[in-house]
N, C-alpha and C positions, 0 to 999 in steps of 0.2 A: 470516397470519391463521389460528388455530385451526379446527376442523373441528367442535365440538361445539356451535358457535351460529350457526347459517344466520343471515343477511341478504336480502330480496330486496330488489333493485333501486328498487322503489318506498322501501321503508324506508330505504335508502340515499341517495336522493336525495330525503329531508326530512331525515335525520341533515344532509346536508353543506347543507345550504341550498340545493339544485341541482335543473336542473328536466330531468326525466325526457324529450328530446325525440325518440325511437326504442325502443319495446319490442318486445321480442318474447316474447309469453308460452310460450312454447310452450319456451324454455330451463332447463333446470333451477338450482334456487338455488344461486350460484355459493358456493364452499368456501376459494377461497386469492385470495391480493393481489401482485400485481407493479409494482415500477415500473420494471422492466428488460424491455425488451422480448428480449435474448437468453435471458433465463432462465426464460421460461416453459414448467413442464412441461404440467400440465392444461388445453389452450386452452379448450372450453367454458366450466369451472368457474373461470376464472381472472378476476377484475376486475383491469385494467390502468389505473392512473392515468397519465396523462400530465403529469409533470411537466416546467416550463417556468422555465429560467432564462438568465441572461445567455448563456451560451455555451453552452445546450443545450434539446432543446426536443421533447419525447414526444410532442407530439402528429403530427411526420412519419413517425413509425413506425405510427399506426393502422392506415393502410390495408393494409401488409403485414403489420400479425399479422392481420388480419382475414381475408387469403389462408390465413395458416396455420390459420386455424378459432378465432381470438380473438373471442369475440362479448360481453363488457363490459367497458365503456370509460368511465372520468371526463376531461374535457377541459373547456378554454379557450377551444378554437376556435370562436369562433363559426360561422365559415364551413364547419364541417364537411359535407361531403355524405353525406345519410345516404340518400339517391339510391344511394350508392355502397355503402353498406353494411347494406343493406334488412332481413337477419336480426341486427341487433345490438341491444342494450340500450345507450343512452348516455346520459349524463349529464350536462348542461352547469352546471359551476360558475366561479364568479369564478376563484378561484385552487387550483390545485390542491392545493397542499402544504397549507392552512387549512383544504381539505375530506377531506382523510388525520385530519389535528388534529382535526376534529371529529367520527367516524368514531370515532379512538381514543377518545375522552372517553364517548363514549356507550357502546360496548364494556366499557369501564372501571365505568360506575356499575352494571352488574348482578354488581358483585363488592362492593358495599359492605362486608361481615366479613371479606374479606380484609384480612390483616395486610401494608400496604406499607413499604416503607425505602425511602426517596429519598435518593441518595446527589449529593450535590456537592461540588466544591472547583475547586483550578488543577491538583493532582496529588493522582495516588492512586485516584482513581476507580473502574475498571475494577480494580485490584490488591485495594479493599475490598471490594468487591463480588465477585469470585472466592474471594477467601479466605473470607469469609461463608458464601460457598456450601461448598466443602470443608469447614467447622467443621459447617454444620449440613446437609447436604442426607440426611444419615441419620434425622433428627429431624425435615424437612419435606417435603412434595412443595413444591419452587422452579420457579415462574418467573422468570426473569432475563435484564437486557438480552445479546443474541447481542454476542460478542468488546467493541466500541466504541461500543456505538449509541447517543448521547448528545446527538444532535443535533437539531433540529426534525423532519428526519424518523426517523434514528434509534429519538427516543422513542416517538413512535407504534407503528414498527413492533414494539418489544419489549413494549408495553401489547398491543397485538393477538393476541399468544400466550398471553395469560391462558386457564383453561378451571377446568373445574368440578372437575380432580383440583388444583387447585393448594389450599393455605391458608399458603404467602408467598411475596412476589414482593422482588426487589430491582432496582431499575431505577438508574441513571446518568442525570444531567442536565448537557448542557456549554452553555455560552452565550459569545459574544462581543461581542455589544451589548446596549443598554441595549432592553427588552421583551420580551426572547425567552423569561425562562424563566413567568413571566406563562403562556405559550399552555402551555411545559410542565408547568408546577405543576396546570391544570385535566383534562391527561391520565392524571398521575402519582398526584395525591392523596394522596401520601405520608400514612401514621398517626405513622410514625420517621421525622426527618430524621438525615443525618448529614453534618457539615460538615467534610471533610478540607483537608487544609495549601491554605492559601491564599498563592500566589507569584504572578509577573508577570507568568505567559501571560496573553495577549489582555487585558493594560493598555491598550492604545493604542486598544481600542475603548468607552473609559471614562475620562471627567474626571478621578477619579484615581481609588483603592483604597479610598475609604471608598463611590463608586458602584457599582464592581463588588464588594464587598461586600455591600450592601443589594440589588442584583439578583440574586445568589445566595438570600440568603436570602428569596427572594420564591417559592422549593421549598414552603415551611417554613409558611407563610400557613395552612393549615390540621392542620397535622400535631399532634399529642398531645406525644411528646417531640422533642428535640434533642438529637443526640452533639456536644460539640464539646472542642478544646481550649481551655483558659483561661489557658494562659501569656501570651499576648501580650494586653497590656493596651489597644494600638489596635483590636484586632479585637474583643476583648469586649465594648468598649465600643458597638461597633456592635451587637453580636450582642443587648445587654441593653438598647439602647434599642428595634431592632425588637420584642424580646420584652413592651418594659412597653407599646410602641402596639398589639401584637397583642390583649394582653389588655386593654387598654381596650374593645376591640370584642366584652366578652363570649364572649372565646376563650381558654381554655387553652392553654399553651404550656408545657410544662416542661422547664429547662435540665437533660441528663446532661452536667456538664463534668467533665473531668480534667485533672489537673497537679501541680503542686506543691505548691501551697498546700491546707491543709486546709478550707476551705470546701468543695470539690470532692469530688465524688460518688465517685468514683475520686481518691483522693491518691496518686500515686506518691514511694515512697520513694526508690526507687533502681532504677537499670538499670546491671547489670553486663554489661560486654560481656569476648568471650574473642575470640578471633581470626574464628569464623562461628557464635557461638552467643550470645546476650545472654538474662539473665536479668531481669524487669522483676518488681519488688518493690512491693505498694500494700498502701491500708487501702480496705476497702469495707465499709460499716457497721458501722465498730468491730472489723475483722478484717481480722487479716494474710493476702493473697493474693497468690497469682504466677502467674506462665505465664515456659515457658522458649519461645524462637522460634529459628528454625535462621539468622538471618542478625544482622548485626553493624552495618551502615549505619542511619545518622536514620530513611532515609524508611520502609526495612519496620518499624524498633520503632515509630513515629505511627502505620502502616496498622494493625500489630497490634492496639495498643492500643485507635484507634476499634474494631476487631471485638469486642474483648472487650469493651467497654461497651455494645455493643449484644448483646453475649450476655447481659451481663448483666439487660438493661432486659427479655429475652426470658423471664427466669429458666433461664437454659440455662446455666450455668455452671457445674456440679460436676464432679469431679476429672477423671473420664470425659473430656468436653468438651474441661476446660485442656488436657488430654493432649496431643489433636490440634493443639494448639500448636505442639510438637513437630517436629511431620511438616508443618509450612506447606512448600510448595513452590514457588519461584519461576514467574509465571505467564507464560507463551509465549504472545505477544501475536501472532506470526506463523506463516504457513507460512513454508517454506524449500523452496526448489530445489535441488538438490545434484546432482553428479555423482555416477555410481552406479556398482556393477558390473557386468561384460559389455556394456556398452555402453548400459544402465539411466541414466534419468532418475529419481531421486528427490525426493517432496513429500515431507516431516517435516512432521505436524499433529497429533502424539504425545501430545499434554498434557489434551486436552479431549475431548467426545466427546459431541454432543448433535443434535438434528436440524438443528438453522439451523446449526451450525458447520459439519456434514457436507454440505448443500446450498454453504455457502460453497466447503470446502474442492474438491467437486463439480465446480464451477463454474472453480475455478478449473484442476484436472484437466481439466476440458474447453478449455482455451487453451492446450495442449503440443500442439504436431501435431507434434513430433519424431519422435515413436516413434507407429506406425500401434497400437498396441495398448497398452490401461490397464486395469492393474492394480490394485485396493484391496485392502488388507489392513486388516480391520474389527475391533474389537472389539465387544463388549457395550454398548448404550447403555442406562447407566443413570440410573434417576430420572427418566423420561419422564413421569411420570402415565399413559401408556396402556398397553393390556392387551398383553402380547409377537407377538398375533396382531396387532392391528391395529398394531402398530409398526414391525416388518419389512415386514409387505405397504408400509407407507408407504416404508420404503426401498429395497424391489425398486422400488417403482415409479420413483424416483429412479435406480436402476443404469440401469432401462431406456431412462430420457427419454436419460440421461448415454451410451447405450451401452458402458455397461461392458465388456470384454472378460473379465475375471479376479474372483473374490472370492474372497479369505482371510481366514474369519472364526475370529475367534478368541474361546470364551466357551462359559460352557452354555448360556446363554440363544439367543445365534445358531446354536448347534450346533442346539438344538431343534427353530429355526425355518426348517431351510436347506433344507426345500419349498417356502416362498416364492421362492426364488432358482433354481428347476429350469429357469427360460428361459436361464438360464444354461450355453452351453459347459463353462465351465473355474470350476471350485470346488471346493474342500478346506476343510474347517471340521475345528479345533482346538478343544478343551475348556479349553487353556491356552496359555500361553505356551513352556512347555517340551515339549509336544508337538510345535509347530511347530519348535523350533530342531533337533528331534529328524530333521524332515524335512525340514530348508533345503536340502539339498542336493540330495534329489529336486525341486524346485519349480522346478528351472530359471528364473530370471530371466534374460531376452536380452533387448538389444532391446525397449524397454518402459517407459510411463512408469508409478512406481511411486507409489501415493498408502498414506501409512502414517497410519493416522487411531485414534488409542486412547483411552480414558479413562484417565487418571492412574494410576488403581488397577493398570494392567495393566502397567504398565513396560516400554513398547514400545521404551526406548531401545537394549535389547540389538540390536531386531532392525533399527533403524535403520542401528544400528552394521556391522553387518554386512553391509548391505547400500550402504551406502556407500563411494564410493572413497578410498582411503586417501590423502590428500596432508599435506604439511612444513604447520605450525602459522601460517603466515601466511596469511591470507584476506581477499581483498576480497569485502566484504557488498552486496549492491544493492538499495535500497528499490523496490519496483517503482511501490510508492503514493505514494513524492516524485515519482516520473516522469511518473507517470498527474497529480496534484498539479498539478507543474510547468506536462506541457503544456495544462492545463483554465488556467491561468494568462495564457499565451500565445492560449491561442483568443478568452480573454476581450477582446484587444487587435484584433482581428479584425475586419472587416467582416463582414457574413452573407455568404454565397456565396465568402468566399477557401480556396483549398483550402491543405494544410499537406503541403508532402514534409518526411517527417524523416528525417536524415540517420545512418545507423547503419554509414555506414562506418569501417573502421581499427577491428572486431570490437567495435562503437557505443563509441568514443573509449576502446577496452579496459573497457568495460562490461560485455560480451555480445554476441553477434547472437541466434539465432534466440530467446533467451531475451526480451530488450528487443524483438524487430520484433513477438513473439505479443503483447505487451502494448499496441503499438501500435496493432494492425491490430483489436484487441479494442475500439481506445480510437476507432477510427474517424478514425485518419488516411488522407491521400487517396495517397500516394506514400511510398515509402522510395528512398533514395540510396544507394548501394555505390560504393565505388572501383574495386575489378576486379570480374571478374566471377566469379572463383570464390567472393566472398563473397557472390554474388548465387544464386550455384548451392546455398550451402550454405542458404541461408535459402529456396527454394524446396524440397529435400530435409526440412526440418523442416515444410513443410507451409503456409510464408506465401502466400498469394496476391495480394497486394497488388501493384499496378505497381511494377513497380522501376527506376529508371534505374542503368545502368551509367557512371562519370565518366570512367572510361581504358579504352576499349574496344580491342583490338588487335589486331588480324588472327588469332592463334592463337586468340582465344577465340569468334570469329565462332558457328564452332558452338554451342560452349554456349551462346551467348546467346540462339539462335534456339530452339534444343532445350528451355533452359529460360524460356522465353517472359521474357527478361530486354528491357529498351532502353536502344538504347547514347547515350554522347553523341557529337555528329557535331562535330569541334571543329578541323579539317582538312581540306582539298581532299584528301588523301592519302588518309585515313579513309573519308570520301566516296565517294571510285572503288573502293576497297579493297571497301567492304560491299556498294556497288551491285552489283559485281563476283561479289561471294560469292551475294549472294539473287536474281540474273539464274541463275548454276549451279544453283541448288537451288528454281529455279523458286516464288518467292516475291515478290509482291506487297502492296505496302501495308503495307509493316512499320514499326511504331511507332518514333518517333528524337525525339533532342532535340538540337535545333542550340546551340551556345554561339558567344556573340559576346564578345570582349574590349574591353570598354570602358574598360581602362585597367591592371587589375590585370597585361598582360604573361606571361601562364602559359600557358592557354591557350584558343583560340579566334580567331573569325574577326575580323577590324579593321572597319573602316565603310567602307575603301578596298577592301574583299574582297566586300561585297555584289552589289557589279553580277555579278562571276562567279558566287558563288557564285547566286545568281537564275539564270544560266544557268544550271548544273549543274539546280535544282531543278524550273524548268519544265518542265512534261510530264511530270516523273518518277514513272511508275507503282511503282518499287521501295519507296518507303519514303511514308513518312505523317509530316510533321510535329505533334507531337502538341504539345512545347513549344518555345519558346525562350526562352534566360535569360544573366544575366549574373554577374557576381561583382563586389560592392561590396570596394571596396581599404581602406575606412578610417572604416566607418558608424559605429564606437563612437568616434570623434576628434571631437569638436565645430569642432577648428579646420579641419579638411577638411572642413564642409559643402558648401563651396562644390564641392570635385570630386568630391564624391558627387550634387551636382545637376549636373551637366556628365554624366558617365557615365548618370544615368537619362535624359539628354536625347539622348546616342548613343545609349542602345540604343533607345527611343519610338521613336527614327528610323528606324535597325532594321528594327524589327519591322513596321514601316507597308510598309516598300520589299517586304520579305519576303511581306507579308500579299496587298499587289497581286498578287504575282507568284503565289503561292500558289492565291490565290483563295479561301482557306476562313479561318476562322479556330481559332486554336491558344492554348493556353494561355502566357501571359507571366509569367515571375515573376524578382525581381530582389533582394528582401531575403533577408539572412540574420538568422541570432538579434540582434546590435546593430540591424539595420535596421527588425524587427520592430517592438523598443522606441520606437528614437530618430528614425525616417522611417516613421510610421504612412501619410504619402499615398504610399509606394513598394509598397503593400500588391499592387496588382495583381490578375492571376488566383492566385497563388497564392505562397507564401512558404516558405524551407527551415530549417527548426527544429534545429539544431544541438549546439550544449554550451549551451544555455540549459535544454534535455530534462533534462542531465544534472547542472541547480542553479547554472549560473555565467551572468553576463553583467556585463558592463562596466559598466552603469548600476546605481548604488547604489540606487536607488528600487525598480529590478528585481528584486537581487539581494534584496533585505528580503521579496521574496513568494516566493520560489523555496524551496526545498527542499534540506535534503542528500540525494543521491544516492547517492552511494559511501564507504565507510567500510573504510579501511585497516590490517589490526590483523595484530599479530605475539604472542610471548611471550618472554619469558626460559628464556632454555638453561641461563643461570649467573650465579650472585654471588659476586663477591670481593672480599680486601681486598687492596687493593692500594696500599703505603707511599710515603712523598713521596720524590721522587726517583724515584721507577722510571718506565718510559714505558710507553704503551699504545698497540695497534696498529704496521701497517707504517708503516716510514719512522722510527720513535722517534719522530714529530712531534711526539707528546702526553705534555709531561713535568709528571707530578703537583707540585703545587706544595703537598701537605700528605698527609695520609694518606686515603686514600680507599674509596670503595665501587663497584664497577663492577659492571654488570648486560650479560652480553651477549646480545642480542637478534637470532631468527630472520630477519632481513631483512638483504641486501644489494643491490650495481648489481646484481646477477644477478638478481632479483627487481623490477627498475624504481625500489629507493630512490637518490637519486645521489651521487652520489660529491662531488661537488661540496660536499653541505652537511657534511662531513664536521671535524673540529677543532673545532668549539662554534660551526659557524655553521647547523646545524638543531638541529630539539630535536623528542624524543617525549614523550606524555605515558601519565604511569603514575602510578595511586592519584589522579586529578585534575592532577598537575605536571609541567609540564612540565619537560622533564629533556634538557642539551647532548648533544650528541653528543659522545665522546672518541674522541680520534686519528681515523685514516682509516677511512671504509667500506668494509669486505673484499668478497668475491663474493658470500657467502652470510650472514653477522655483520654486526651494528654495536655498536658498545662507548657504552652510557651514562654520564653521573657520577650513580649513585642517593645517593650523598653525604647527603644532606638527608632521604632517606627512608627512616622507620625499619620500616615495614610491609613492605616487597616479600618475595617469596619466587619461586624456581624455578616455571616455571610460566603466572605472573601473564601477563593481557591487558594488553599494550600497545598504544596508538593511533599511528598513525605517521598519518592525516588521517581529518579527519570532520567531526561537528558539531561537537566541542569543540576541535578542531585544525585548521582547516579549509585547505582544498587549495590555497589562493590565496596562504597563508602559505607554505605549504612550493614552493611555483613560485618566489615571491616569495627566499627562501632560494639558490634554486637559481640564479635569476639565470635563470629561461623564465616560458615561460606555462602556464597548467593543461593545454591541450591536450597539451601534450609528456608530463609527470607521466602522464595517464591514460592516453595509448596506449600508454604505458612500462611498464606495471606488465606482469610478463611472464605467461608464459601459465603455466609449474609453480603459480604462485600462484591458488588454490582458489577459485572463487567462488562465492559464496553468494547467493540469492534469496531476496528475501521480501515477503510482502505481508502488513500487518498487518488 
């Protein structure tokens, strides 16, 4: 929420409809909006909505930011005690996200002469709206939606940053059922609409495409013009009969369409492409125009072009302007986590550089506990609308909530202003970019997580570069936000009160660890699961605190477990005497354990024939504390083995009853995994172990269609040859050409976790979209293509070997295993990358 137009509380609860049932005047008018209860800097000046949905729910955080000094509050709860929170402001509304929407709408109307662009489509969004910004933010002060915010609440939030240096805004609108964009059209108010490519996302939550067509354009209900394409004769047809009901109702609506045909305000003659540069050829009122644009693919020349018709409609388009064509630059929709130098963690957020991006990227800086000490290296933020004094002080203040340890600013502007930063230890400020490289070498990076955060303009990528660690061209990518996605997916299957261990053993199915447990533990999971226990040690050292069970505890690691407050599984008589043994010597009491019974899977744990002893052993035992007991389903994703996955939860009930007598206390039970989650919803229990379903896979097709990709596979070409019919490729001569060919060899082999197995034409990568055989055998480090059929590749190029477009279940399926083998396969020389978009 902007700072240049106070709110009080009373105003705010007749804005949302809500009835003021706690004041306290005596508070000053609050300044900023949360609906993250971790993210709040300013607790006084801060209004906290609580919002409430199926698997989550703000209002059981009140009372603890209220401990932290949070004193306004919008909620649901009826039942609130304000007993309990005697100095706060609160506000009781029906729902809370409808009173953010109303909130924004009213914010919104004391900007009426604001010039707004309401952008929608299926794709393209966020990319038109970035590029807009780069063509014009020299020419305007912009507000604009923060990275994706396109959503019910979203939209709000990025209407709420409007202020009085702005005169244009570009906001995004996304929807996936029928009514939604309805609440967003009254926030947004668009004057421009613009209607980018319309494709299949979120079909399914619409009759078919002439409904999710007509709910898009319900942006558009009030707006002066419309950018759209006119190629396609089913979408105009829709777009021009909303247009002739709109202006029946005494409203103006005028189409800016472009395309082919000459009726079109924009006729394009021709788009010349070269290898990453296409040239686009029109007439625009009786004159020949163009723009050149730096890429070669469909979808950036469509993004393009909608910009330049809206440059147009601005009167912004003389030669100047087109220029900046030119210089469009692919937009980086994420951070990235990378390995670094000297032992460095590095954030890449190099592209952008504005206050919400830097609170994001912030935010996200503060979930690395790997490294005790964080580093920003800052540029210039420009185009803020505010005066450079009060723009930094807003940023110091941000280092300080963030405890920053480090700032390297680089710019005149933050050089000017690096008095505001004197709370600061450790700071160096640069006027440039080559004055720092000048002293990279003094700046010692150890030990450190590093956040590199720049405007475009400054070309941060050198110093990325250099501070990154150098690894071979294959990389596996990890979405953190399909994970986060994923497991809100899973919760939603949930009972209230089940708690969720998620399992991040075998370095989380070669995922990650202490990278995937931060996101977890972020994400308000109750438990993480490790196999030994030095992976338990290492995710403790990066700063997780979360319970951890250990599954193969063993005598040598006793120590560490106890040192690093780890729990073991007790899964043996042997184990049992072993650790009583251990914490009787080291004078320890009441140490956390998790017993395992085998109910069938055979591996390990105790039998139903084992419990009477094992009841011996437990009674009286002051050593340990049983905190769970659990089992392991042998065959939850089988539907024709229901029946012995009901037999096994009927051994372990039994179990845990004989257990709980003897005990006397009781202890958490948990017995599903990821299939059990899905397909034995009443095996739910105290608590359920979330697995490679985190990680986008489960057995149940209905599952898999909500989940997420996760990980994504990718290598490059070393080489292109031609290589003639008759000759053979790879070891063994296996692979004898049957015509004259094109081979592409590619960075990846078994050494790297691709198998050997799919090797002669029975995997396939994909490159340029196509998927393409493997030829002959996969060597240690190489695999040989047949690029044959494709005439574009060059040295270089990005290959997928699995992902969204390839996906991991195909290539297991190839291999003749299961995904699980494929991801803890992938070895460790291979580079990972993090990102959250």
């Amino acid at each position: 929420m902007n700072e240049t137009i106070h709110y009080t509380m009373e105003e705010l609860a007749k804005v949302t409809k809500g009835k003021l049932i706690n004041k306290n005047i005596d508070l000053p008018v609050p300044l900023s909006l949360s609906l993250d209860s971790r993210k709040i800097i300013d607790t006084t000046g801060t209004i906290f909505f609580a919002i409430k949905s199926s698997h989550h729910d703000g209002n059981k955080f009140i009372e603890g930011l209220y401990a932290k000094g949070v004193r306004n509050f919008v909620t649901t709860d009826k039942n609130i005690s304000t007993k309990k929170l005697p100095l706060a402001n609160i506000i009781l509304v029906n729902n809370t996200v409808h009173a953010l929407q109303l909130f924004a709408a009213y914010h919104r109307a004391f900007f009426k002469k604001l010039t707004v662009i309401g952008i929608t489509g299926s794709n393209g969004k966020t990319i038109v709206k970035e590029w807009l910004n780069q063509l014009l933010e020299e020419n305007f002060s912009i507000v604009r939606s923060p990275k994706s915010y396109n959503s019910q609440i979203g939209v709000p939030l990025s209407v709420l940053n409007i202020n009085k240096s702005h005169n244009l805004a570009i906001f995004e609108a996304g929807i996936s059922q029928p009514g939604e964009m309805n609440r967003l059209e009254k926030i947004i108010k668009p004057s421009i609409g613009l209607l980018t490519n319309i494709g299949n996302a979120h079909d399914e939550g619409f009759e078919n495409r002439t409904e999710k067509i007509n709910e898009k354009l319900q942006l558009f209900v009030h707006a002066k013009q419309l950018v759209c394409c006119a190629d396609d004769e089913k979408i105009m047809k829709v777009i021009l009969a909303f247009q002739s009901k709109i202006n029946a109702k005494n409203k103006a609506l005028e189409l800016f369409t472009w395309g082919k045909s000459g009726h079109n305000k924009l006729q394009v003659l021709a788009i010349n492409k070269s290898k990453s540069h296409t040239k686009i050829k029109a007439i625009y009122k009786d004159e020949n125009v163009s723009i050149s644009i730096p890429f070669a693919d469909e979808a950036s020349i469509e993004n393009a072009i909608n910009c330049w018709c809206v440059l147009l409609l601005l009167n912004k388009s003389d030669e100047q302007i087109r220029k900046k064509f030119e210089f469009l630059y692919p937009i980086a929709m994420r951070l990235e986590l990378k390995q670094g130098i000297n032992h460095c963690t590095i954030i890449n957020d190099s592209y952008s550089n504005d206050l919400h991006s830097l609170e994001i990227a912030l935010n996200f800086l503060e979930q690395q506990k790997q490294h005790k000490k964080h580093t920003v290296i800052l540029s210039d933020i420009l185009q803020s609308g505010k005066h450079p004094h009060e723009l930094y002080k807003e940023v110091a203040k941000l280092f300080k909530h963030r405890k920053i340890d480090r700032l390297i600013g680089i710019g005149t502007d933050i050089f000017s202003m690096q008095m505001e930063f004197s709370f600061l230890k450790e700071k160096r400020f640069f006027k440039n970019v080559d004055e720092f490289l000048l002293s990279f070498n003094h700046l010692n990076f150890q030990d450190e997580t590093v956040l590199i955060k720049g405007a475009r303009s400054f070309s941060f990528e050198e110093i990325s570069h250099k501070l990154e660690q150098k690894a071979h061209q294959t990389v596996l990518s990890i979405n953190l936000n399909a994970i986060v996605h994923n497991l809100k997916q899973y919760k939603s299957l949930l009972r209230p009160g089940t708690k969720i261990m998620a399992m991040v053993k075998a370095f989380s199915y070669g995922s990650g660890g202490f990278e995937i447990a931060s996101v977890l533990e972020y994400n308000k999971v109750d438990y993480l699961a490790v196999a030994y226990a030095d992976e338990g040690v290492e995710l403790r050292k990066a700063g997780i605190t979360l319970p951890v069970m250990v599954m193969n505890a063993e005598p040598s690691t006793f120590e560490s477990i106890v040192n690093y407050n780890l729990e073991p599984e007790i899964f043996s008589f042997n184990i049992l005497n072993e650790f009583g043994n251990f914490l009787k010597s080291s004078g320890i009491n009441y140490y956390p354990v998790h017993i395992k019974i085998d109910t069938g899977m055979h591996r390990l744990g105790f039998t139903s024939e084992d419990i009477d002893a094992l009841n011996d052993m437990l009674k009286g035992n002051s050593l340990i504390k049983v905190v769970s007991v659990f089992t392991h389903l042998v065959a939850a994703e089988n539907v024709k083995e229901d029946e012995f996955t009901l037999q096994q939860s009927k051994i372990f009930k039994n179990c845990c009853e004989r257990i709980e007598d003897t005990l006397g206390y009781k202890f958490i039970k948990h017995i599903s995994n990821t299939a059990g989650i899905t397909r034995h919803p009443h095996l739910q229990m105290d608590m359920v172990r979330l697995g490679i379903g985190l990680y986008g896979i489960d057995g149940n097709k209905k599952m898999q269609q909500r989940l997420k990709n996760v990980t994504t596979l990718t290598t490059t070409v070393a080489q292109i040859k031609k290589v003639k019919a008759g000759d053979t490729v790879g070891y063994g001569r296996n692979a004898r050409l049957q015509k004259d060919s094109t081979i592409a060899t590619v960075r990846i082999g078994y050494a790297d976790g691709y198998p050997r197995s799919v090797g002669n034409g029975i995997g396939k990568m994909m490159l340029h979209g196509k998927m393409l055989p493997v030829v002959g055998n996969v060597c240690m480090d190489m695999t040989m293509l047949d690029i044959t059929e494709l005439e574009a590749a060059k040295e270089g190029d990005e290959v997928i070997v699995f992902g969204e477009s390839l996906p991991l279940n195909l290539l297991a399926a190839w291999s003749q295993t299961i995904p699980y083998e494929i991801m803890t396969g992938i070895s460790q020389r291979v580079k990972r990358v993090y990102f959250e978009e």
